[in-house]
C-alpha positions as CSV (number, residue, x, y, z in Angstrom):
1,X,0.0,0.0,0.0
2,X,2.9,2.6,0.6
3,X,4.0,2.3,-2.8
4,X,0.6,3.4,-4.1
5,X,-0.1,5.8,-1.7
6,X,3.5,7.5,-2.7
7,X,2.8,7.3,-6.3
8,X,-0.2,9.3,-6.0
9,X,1.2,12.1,-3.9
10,X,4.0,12.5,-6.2
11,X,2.0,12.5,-9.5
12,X,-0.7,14.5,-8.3
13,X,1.8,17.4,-6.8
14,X,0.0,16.4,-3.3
15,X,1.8,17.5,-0.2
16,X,1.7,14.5,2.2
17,X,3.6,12.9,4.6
18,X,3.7,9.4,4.1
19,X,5.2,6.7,6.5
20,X,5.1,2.6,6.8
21,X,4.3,1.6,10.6
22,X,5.6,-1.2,11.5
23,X,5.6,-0.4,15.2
24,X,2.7,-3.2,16.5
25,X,2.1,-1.0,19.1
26,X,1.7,2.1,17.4
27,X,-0.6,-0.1,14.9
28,X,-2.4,-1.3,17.7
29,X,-3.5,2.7,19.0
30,X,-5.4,2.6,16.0
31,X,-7.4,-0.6,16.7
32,X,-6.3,-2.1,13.5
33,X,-6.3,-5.8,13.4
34,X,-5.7,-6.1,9.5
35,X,-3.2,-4.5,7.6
36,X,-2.4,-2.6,5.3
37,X,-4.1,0.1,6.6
38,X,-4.5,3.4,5.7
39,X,-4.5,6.2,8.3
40,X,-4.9,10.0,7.1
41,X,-5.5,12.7,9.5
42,X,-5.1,10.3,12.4
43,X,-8.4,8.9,11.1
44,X,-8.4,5.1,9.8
45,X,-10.0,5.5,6.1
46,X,-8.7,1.9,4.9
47,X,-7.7,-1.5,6.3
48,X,-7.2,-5.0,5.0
49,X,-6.8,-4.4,1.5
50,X,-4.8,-2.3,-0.9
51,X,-7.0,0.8,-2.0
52,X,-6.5,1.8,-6.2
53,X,-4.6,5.3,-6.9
54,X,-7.7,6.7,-7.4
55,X,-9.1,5.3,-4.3
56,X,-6.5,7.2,-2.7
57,X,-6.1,9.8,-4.9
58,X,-10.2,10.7,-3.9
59,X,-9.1,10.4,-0.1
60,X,-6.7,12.4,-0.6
61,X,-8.6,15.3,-2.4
């Protein structure tokens, strides 16, 4: 999912920081029990699944 996350901020010019958790505890404060997920905002918009670009690119917007 990073990878299609970070192709859509750079080919849409969007200013985003993007970052891979790893960190099971940090994973864990968003009460995600599948990954990938998707976190924007500090908000959980996807998990279990990898989204499209424009999937993304519509959160994003």
């Amino acid at each position: 999912m990073t990878n299609v996350v970070k192709e859509v901020v750079l080919e849409n010019n969007i200013n985003a920081n993007v970052e891979k958790v790893e960190d099971i505890m940090k994973i864990m404060e968003f009460n995600v029990m599948s990954t990938p997920a998707l976190v924007i905002d500090n908000v959980v918009t996807i998990k279990g699944r990898i989204p499209s670009k424009e999937e993304v690119l519509t959160l994003l917007s």
